[in-house]
DRENDRENBA-888951 format. One record per residue: residue number from 1; x, y, z of N, C-alpha, C, O, CB in turn. Coordinates in nm, 4 decimals, padded with zeros to 6 digits, always signed. Glycine has a CB too. Example, Ala and Ser with C-alpha at 12.3 -4.5 7.8 and 13.67 -1.06 7.14 Angstrom:
REC    i       n_X       n_Y       n_Z      ca_X      ca_Y      ca_Z       c_X       c_Y       c_Z       o_X       o_Y       o_Z      cb_X      cb_Y      cb_Z
REC    1  +01.3190  -00.5690  +00.7800  +01.2300  -00.4500  +00.7800  +01.3200  -00.3300  +00.7800  +01.4236  -00.3319  +00.8465  +01.1308  -00.4473  +00.9046
REC    2  +01.2850  -00.2250  +00.7080  +01.3670  -00.1060  +00.7140  +01.2900  +00.0030  +00.7870  +01.3409  +00.1138  +00.8039  +01.4084  -00.0598  +00.5725
END
This chain:
REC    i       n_X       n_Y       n_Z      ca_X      ca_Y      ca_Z       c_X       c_Y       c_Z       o_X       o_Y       o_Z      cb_X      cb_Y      cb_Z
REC    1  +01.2446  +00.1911  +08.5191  +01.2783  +00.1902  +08.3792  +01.1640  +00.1322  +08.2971  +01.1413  +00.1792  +08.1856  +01.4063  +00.1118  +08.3561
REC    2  +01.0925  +00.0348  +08.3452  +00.9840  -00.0558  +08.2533  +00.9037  +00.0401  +08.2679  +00.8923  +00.0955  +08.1585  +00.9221  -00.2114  +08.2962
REC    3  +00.8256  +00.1022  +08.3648  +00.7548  +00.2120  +08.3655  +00.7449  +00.3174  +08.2254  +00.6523  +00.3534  +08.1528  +00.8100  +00.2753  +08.4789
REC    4  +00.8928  +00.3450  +08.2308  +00.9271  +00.4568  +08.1514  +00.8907  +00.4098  +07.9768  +00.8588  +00.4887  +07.8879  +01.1018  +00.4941  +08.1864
REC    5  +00.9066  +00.2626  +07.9639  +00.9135  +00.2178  +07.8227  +00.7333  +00.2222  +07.8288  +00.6720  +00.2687  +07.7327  +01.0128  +00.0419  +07.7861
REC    6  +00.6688  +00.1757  +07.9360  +00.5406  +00.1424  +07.9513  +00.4555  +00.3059  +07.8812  +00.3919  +00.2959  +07.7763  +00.5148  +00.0950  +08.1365
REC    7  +00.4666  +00.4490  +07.9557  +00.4279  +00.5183  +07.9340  +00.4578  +00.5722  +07.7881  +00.3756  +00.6102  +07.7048  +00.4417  +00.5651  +08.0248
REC    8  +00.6043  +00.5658  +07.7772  +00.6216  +00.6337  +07.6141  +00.5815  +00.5035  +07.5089  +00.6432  +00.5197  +07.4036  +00.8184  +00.6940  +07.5757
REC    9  +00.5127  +00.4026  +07.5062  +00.4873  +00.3183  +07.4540  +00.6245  +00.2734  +07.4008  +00.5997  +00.2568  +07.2814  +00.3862  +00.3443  +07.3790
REC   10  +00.7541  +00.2441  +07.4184  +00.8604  +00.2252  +07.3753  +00.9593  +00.0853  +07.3967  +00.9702  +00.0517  +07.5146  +00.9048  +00.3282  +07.4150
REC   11  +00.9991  +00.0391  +07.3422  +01.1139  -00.0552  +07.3620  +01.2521  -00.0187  +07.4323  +01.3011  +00.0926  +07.4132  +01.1472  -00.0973  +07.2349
REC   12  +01.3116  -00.1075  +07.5094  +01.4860  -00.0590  +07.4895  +01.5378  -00.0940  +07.3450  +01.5184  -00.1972  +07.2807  +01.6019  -00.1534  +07.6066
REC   13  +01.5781  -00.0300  +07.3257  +01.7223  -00.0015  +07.2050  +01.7921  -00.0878  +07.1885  +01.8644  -00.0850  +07.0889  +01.8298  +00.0966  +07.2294
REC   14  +01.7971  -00.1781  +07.2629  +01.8926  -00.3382  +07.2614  +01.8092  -00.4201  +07.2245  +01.8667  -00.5245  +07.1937  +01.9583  -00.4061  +07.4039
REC   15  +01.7111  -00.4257  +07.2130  +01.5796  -00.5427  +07.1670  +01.5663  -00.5017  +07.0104  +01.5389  -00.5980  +06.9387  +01.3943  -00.5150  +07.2662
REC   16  +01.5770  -00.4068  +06.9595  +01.5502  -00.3544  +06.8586  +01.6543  -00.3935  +06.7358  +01.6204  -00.4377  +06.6260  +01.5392  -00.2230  +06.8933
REC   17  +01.7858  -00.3672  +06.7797  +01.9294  -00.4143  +06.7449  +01.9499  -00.5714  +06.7302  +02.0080  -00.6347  +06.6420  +02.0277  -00.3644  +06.8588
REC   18  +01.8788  -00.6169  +06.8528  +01.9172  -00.7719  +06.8397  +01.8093  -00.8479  +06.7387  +01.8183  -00.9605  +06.6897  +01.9118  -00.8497  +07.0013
REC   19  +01.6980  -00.7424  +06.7230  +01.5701  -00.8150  +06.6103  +01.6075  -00.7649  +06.4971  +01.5662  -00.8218  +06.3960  +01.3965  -00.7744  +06.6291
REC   20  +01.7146  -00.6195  +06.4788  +01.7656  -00.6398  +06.3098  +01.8453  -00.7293  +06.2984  +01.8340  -00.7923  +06.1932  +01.8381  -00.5278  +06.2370
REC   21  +01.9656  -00.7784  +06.4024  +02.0902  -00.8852  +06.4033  +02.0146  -01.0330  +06.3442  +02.0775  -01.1267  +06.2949  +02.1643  -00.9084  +06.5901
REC   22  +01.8995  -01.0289  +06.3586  +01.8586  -01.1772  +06.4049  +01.7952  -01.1855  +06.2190  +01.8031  -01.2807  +06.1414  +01.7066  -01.1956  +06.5846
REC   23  +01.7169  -01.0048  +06.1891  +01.6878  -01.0535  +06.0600  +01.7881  -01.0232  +06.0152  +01.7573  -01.0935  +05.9189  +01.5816  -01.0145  +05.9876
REC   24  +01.9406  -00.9630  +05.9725  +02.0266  -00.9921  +05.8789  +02.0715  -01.1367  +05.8716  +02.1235  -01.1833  +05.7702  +02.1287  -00.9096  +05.8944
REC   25  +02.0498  -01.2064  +05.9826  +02.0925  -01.3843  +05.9950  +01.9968  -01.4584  +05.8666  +02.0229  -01.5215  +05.7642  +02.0300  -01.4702  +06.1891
REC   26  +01.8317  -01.3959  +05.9591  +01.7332  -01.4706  +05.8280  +01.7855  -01.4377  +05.7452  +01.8358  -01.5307  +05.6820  +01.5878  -01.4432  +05.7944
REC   27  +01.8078  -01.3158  +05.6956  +01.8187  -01.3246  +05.5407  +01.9529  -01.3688  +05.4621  +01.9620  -01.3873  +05.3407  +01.7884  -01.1895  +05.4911
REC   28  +02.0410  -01.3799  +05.5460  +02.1316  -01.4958  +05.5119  +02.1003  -01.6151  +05.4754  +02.1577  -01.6693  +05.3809  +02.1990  -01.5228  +05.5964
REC   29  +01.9807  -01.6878  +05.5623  +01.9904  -01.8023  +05.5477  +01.8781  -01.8785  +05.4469  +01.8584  -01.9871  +05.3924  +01.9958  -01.8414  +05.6731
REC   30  +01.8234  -01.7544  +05.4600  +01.7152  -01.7703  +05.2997  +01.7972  -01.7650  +05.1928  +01.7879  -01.8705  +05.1300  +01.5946  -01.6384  +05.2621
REC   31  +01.8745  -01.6883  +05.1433  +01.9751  -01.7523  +05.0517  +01.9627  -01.8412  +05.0116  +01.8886  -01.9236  +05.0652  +02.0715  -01.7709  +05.0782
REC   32  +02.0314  -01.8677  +04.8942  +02.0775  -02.0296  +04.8417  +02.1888  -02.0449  +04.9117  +02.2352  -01.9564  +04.9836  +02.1144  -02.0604  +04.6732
REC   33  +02.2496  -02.1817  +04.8925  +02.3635  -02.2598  +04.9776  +02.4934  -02.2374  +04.9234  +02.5905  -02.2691  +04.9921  +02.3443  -02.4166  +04.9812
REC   34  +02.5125  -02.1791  +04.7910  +02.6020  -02.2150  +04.7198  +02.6753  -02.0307  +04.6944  +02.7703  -01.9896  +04.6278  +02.5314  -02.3179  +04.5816
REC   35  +02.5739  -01.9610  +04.7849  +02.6695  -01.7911  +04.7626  +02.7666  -01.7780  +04.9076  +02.7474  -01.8129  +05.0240  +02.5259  -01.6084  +04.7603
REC   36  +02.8366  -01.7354  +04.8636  +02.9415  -01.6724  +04.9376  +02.9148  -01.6826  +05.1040  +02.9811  -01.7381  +05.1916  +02.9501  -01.5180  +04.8860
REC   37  +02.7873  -01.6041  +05.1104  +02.7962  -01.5671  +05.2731  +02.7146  -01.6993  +05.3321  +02.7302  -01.7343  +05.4491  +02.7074  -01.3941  +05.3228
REC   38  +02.6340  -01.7632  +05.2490  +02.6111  -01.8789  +05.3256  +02.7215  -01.9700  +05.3200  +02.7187  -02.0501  +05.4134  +02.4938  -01.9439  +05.2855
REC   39  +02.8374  -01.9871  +05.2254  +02.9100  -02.0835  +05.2231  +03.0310  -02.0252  +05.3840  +03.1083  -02.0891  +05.4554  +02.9753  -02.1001  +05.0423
REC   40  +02.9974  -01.9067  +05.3810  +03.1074  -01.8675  +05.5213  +03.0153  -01.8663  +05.6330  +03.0459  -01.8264  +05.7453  +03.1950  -01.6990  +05.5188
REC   41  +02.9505  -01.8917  +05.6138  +02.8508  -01.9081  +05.7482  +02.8400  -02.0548  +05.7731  +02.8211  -02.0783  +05.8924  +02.6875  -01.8440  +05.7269
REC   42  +02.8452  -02.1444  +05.7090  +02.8708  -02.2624  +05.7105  +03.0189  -02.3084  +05.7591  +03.0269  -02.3918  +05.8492  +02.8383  -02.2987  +05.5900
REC   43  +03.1543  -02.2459  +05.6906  +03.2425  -02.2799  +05.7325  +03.2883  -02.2414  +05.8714  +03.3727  -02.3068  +05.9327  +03.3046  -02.2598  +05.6524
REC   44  +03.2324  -02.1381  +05.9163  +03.2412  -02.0668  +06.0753  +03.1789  -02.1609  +06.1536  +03.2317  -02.2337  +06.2377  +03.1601  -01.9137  +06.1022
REC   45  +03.0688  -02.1554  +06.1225  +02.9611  -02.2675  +06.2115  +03.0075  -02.3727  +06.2911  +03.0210  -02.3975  +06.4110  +02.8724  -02.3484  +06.1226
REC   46  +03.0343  -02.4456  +06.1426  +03.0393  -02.5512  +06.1579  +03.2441  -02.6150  +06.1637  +03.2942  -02.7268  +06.1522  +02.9294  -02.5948  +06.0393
REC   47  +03.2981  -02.4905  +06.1842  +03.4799  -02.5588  +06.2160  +03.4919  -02.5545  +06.3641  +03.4250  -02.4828  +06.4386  +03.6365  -02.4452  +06.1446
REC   48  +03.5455  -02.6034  +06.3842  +03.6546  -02.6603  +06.5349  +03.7303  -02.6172  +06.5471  +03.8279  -02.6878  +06.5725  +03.7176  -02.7746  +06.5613
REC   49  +03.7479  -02.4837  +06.5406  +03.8400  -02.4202  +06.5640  +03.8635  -02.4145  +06.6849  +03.7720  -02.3800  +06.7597  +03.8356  -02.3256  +06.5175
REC   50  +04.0047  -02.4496  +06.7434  +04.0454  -02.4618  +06.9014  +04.0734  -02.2521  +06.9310  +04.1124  -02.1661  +06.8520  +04.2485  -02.6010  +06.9234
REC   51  +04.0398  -02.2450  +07.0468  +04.0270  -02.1341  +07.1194  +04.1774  -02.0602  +07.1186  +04.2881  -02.1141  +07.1225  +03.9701  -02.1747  +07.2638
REC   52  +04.1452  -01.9277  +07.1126  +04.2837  -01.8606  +07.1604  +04.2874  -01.8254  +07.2617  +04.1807  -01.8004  +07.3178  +04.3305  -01.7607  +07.1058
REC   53  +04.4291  -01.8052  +07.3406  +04.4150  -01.7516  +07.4665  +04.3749  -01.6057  +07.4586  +04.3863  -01.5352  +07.3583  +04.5383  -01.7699  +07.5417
REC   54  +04.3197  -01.5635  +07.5931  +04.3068  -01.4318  +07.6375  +04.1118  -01.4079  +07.5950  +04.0384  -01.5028  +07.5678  +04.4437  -01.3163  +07.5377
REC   55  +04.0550  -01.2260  +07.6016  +03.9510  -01.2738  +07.5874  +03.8818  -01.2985  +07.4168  +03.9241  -01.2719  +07.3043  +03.8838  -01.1898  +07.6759
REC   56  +03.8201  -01.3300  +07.4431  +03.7359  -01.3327  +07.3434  +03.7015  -01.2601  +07.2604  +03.6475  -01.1587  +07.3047  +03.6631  -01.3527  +07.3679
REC   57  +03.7128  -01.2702  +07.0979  +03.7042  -01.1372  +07.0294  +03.5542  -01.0710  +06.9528  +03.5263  -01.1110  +06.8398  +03.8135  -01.1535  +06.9187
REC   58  +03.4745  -00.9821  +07.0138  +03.3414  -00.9672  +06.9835  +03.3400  -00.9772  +06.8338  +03.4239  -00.9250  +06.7604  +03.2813  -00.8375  +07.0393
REC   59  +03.2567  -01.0354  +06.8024  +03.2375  -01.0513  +06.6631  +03.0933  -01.0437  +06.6439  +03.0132  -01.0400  +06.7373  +03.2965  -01.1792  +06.6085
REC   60  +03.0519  -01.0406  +06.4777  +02.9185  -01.0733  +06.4754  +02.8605  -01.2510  +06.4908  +02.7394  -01.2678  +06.5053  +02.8794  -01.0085  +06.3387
REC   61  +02.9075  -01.3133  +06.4887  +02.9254  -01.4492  +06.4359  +02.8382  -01.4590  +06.6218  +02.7262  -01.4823  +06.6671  +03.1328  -01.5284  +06.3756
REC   62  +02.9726  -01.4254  +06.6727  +02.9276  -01.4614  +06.8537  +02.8107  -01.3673  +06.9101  +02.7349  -01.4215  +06.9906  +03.0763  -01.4242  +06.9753
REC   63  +02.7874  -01.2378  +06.8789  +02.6885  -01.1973  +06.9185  +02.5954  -01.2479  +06.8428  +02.4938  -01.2302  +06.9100  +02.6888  -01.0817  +06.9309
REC   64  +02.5675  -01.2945  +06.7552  +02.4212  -01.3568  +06.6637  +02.3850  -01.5183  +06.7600  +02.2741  -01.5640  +06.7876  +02.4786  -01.4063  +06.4352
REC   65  +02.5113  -01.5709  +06.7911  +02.4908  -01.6725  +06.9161  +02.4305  -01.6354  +07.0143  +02.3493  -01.7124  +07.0656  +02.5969  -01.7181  +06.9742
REC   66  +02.4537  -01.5015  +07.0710  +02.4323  -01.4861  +07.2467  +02.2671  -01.4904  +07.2002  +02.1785  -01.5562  +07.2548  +02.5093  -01.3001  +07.3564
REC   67  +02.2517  -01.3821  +07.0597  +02.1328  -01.3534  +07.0641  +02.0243  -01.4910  +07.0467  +01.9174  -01.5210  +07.0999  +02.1234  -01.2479  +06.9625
REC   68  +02.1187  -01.5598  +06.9361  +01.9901  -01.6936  +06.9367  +01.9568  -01.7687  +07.0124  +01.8501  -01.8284  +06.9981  +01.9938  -01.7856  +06.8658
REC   69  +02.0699  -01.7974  +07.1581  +02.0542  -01.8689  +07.3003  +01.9575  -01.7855  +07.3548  +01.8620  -01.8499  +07.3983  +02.1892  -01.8795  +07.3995
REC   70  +01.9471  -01.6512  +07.3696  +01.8436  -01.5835  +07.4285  +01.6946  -01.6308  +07.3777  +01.6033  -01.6632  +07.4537  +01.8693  -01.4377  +07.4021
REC   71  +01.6888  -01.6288  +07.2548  +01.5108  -01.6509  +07.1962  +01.4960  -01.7934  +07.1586  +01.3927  -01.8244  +07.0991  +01.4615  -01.5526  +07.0373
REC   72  +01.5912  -01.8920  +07.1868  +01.5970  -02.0266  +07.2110  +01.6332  -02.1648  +07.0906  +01.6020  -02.2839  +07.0897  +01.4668  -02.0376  +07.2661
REC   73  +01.7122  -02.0784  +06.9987  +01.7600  -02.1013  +06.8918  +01.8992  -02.1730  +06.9198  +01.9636  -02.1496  +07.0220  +01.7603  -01.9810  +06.8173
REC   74  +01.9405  -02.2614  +06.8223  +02.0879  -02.3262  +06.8726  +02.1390  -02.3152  +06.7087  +02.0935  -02.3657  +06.6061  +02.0854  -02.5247  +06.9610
REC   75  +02.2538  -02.2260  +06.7338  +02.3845  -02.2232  +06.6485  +02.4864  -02.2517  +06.6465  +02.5791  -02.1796  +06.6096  +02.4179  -02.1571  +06.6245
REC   76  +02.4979  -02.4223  +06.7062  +02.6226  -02.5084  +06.7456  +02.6290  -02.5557  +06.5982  +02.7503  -02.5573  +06.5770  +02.6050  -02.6403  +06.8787
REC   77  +02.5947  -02.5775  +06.5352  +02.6205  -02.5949  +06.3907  +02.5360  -02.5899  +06.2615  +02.4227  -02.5510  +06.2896  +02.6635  -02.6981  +06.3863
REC   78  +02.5502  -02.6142  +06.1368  +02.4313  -02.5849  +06.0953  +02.3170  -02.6428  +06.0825  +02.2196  -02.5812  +06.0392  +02.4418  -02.5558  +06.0189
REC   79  +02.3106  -02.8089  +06.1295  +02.2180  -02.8670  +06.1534  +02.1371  -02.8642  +06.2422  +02.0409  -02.9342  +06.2740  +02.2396  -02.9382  +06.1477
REC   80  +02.2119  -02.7257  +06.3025  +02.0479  -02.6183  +06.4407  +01.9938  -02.5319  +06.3621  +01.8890  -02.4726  +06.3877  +02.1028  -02.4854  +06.6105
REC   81  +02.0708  -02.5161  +06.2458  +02.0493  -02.3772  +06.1540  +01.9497  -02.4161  +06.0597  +01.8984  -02.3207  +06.0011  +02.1882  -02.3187  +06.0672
REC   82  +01.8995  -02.5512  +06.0223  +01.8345  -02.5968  +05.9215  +01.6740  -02.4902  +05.9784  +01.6495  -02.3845  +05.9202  +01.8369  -02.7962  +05.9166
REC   83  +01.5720  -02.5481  +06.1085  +01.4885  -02.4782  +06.0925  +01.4768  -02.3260  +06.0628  +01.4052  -02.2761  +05.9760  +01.4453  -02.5074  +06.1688
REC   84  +01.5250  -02.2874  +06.1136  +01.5405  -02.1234  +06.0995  +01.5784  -02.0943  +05.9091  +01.5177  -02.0216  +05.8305  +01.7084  -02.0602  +06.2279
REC   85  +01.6701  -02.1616  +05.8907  +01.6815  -02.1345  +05.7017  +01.5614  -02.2043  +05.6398  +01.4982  -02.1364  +05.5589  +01.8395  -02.2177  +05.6134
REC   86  +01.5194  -02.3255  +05.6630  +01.3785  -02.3132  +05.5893  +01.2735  -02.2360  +05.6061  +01.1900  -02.2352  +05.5156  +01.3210  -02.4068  +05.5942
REC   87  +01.2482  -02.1380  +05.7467  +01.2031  -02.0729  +05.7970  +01.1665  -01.9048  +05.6633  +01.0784  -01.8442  +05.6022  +01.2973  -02.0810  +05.9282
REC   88  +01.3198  -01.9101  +05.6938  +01.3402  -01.8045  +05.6007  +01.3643  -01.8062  +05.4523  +01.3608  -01.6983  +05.3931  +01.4311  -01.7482  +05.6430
REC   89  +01.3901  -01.9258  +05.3805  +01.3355  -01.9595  +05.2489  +01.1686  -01.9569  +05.2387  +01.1294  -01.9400  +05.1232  +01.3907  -02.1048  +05.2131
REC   90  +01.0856  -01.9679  +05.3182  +00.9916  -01.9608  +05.2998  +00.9101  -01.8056  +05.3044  +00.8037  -01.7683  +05.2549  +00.9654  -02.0520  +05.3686
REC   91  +00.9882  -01.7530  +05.3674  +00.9874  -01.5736  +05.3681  +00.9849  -01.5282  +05.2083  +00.9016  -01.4499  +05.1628  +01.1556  -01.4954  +05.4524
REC   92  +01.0710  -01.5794  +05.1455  +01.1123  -01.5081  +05.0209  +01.0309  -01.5593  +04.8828  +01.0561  -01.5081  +04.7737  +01.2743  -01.5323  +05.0032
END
């Protein structure tokens, strides 16, 4: 398979997806603090919400996690979120 990406000069399709996922996050978090989707990105983040039984419901919230544990980012709350939003205030 790496071969195959090697010759057509190409990526997988899942790397590609998880680097737009990752910039719709930046550009969330470049935002100001006080609109809507940062104020729900804050309240998700950062609640305690106790677990439901059974599995787990895919969301974007949890896949933007799997993805930021992968490239070594922590979205346990938003005080992991601070570098990455000054990051991306500085983008804009």
């Amino acid at each position: 398979m790496r071969r195959m990406y090697r010759l057509t000069k190409s990526r997988p399709l899942s790397i590609g997806i998880q680097q737009f996922r990752l910039c719709l996050l930046g550009h969330c978090l470049g935002m100001p603090t006080d609109i809507p989707a940062q104020l729900a990105l804050s309240a998700t983040v950062n609640a305690n919400l106790k677990g439901r039984r059974g599995r787990p419901p895919k969301c974007l919230l949890s896949t933007l996690k799997t993805d930021m544990d992968k490239v070594g980012l922590n979205m346990r709350n938003m005080k992991g979120l601070e570098g990455p939003h000054k990051h991306a205030a500085d983008k804009h």
